[in-house]
BALOBA-1460 file (C-alpha; in Angstrom, 3 decimals):
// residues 65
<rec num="1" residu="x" x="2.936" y="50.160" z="-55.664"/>
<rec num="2" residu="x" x="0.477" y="47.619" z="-54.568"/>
<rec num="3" residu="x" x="-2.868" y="48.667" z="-56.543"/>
<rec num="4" residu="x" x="-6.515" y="46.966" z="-55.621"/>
<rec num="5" residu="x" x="-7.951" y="44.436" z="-57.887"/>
<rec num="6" residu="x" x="-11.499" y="45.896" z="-57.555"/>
<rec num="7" residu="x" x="-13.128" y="48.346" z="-55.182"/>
<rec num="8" residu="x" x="-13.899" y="47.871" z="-51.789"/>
<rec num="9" residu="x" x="-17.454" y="47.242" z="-51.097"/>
<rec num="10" residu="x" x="-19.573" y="49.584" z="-48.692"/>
<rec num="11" residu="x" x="-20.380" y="46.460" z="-46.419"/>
<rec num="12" residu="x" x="-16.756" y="45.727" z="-46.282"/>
<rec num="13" residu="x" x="-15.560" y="49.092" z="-46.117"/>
<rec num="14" residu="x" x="-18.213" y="49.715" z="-43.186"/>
<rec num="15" residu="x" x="-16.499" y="46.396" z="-41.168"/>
<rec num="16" residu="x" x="-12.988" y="48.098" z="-41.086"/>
<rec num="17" residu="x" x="-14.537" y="51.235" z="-40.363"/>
<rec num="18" residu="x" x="-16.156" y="49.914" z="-37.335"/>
<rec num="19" residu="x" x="-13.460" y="50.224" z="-34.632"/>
<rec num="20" residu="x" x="-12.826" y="54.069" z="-35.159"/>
<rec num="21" residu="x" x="-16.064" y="54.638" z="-33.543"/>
<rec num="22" residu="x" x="-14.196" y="54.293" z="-29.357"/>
<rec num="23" residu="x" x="-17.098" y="54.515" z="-26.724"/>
<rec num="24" residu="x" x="-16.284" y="55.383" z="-23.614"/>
<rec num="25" residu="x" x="-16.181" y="52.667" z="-20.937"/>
<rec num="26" residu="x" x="-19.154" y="51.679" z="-18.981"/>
<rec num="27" residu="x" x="-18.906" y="51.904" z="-15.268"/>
<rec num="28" residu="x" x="-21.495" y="50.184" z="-12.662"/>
<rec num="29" residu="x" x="-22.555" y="50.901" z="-9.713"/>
<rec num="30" residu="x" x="-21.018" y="48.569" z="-6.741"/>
<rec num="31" residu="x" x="-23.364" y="46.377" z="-4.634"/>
<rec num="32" residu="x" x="-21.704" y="46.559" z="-1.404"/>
<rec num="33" residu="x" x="-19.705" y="49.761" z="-1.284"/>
<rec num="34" residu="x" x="-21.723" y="51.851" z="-3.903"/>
<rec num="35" residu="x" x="-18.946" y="53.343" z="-5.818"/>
<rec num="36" residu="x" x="-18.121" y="52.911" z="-9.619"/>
<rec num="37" residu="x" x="-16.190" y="50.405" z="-11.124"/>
<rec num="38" residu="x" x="-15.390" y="48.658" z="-14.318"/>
<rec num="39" residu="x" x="-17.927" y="45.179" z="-15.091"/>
<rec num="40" residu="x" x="-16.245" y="41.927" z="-14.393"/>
<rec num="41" residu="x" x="-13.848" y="43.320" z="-12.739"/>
<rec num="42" residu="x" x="-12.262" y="43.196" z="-9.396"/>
<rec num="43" residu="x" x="-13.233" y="45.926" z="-7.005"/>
<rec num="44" residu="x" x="-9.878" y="47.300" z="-5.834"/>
<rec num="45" residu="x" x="-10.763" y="48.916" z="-2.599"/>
<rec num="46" residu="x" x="-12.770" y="46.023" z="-1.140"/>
<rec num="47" residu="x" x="-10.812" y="42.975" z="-3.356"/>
<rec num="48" residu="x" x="-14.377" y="41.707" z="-3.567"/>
<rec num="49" residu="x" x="-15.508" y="40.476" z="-7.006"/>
<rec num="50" residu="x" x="-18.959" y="38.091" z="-7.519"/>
<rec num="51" residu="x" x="-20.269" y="38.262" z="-3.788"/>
<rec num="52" residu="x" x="-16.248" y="36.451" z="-2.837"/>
<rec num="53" residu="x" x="-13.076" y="38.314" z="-1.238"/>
<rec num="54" residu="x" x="-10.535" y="37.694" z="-3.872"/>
<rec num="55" residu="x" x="-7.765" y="40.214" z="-2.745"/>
<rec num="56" residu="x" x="-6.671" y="41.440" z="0.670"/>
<rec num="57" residu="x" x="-8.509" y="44.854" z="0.901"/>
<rec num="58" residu="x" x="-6.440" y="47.609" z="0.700"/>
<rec num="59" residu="x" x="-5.340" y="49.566" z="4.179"/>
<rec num="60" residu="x" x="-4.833" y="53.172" z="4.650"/>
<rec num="61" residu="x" x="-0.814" y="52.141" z="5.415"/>
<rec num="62" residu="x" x="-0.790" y="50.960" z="1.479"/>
<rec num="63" residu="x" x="-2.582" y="53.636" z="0.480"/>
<rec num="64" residu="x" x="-0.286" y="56.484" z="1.648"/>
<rec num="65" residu="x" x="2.846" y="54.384" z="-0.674"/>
């Protein structure tokens, strides 16, 4: 059984430790449409992302699939 050579230091235990704490993500508040989405991200429902169309916006026909 693998033992450790000497004890883990608080700083270095605390930098492991420091991914356990899982925030919840952060949502902003569109410019154009108003609703929520993720930060650098592509809206979805408009295909808009930095003021630019980027994706073909979604119709109700694709929607309904």
């Amino acid at each position: 059984m693998a033992v450790p050579k000497r004890k883990t230091s608080p700083m270095k235990r605390g930098f492991r430790r420091s991914a356990d704490a899982l925030a919840a993500p952060t949502y902003v508040e569109d410019k154009d449409s108003g609703e929520l989405r993720r930060p650098h991200h592509v809206d979805l429902k408009t295909g808009m992302y930095k003021g630019r169309q980027v994706l073909k916006p979604k119709s109700k026909a694709d929607q309904e699939d």
